[in-house]
C-alpha positions in Angstrom: -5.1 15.5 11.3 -4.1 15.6 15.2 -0.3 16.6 16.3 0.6 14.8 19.5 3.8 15.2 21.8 4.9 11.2 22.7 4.2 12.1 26.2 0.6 13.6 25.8 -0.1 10.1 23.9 1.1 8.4 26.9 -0.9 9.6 28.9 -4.5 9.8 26.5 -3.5 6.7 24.3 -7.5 6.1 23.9 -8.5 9.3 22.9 -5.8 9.3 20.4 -6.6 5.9 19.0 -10.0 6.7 19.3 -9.6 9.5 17.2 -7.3 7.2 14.3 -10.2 5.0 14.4 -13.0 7.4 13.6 -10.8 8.3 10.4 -8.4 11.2 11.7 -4.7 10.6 11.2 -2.9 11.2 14.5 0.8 12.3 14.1 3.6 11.9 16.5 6.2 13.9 16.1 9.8 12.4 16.7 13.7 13.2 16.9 15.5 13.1 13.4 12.1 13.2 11.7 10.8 9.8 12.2 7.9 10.7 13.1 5.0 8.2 13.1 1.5 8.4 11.8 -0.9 6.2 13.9 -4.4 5.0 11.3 -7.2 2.7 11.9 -6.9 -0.6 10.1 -9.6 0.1 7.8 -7.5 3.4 6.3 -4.2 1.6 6.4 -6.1 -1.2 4.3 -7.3 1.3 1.8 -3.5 2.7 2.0 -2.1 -0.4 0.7 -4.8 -1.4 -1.6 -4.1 1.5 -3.5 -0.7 0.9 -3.5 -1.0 -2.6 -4.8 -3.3 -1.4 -7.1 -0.8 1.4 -8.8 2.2 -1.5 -8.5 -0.9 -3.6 -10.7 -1.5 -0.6 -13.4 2.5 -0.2 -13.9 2.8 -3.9 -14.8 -0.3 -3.5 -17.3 1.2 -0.7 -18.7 4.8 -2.2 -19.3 3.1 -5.0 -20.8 1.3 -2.7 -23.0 4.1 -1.2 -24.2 5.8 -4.4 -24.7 2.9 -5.8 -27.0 3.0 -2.4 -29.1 6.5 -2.8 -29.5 5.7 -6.6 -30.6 7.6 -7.9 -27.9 5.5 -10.8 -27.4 6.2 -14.9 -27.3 3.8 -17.0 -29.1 3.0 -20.7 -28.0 0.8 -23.3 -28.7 -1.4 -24.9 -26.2 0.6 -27.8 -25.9 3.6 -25.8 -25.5 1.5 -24.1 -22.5 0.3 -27.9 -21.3 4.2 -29.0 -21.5 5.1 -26.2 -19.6 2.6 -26.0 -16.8 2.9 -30.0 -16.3 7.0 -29.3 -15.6 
């Protein structure tokens, strides 16, 4: 992980993203601490597979839960067949 001053980015903007694409997170600090993180695509892909991918195993779980529970709805196929031709 890299610390930059907006400035020094400025002025070195491809050695910076450079380094964010050879897998080091660069970080630029900002006022009110909104500071930005600059990534490759690759590890910002990985970032938000893995988020979708925890959103994916909380909606397995709640489902889970909900068929222990017996919380479930039972239909036929031509219930199924009614429904999907609607």
């Amino acid at each position: 992980m890299t610390i930059v001053k907006q400035m020094e980015l400025r002025s070195n903007i491809k050695k910076y993203f450079d380094l964010a694409f050879g897998g080091e997170a660069v970080i630029v600090p900002r006022k009110e601490n909104k500071n930005v993180v600059i990534l490759s695509e690759r590890e910002y892909k990985e970032l938000e597979k893995a988020r979708n991918n925890m959103a994916y195993l909380a909606m397995l779980d709640e489902s889970d839960r909900q068929l222990k529970e017996g919380r479930v709805v039972v239909k036929t196929m031509e219930e199924l067949e009614a429904m999907a031709a609607e």
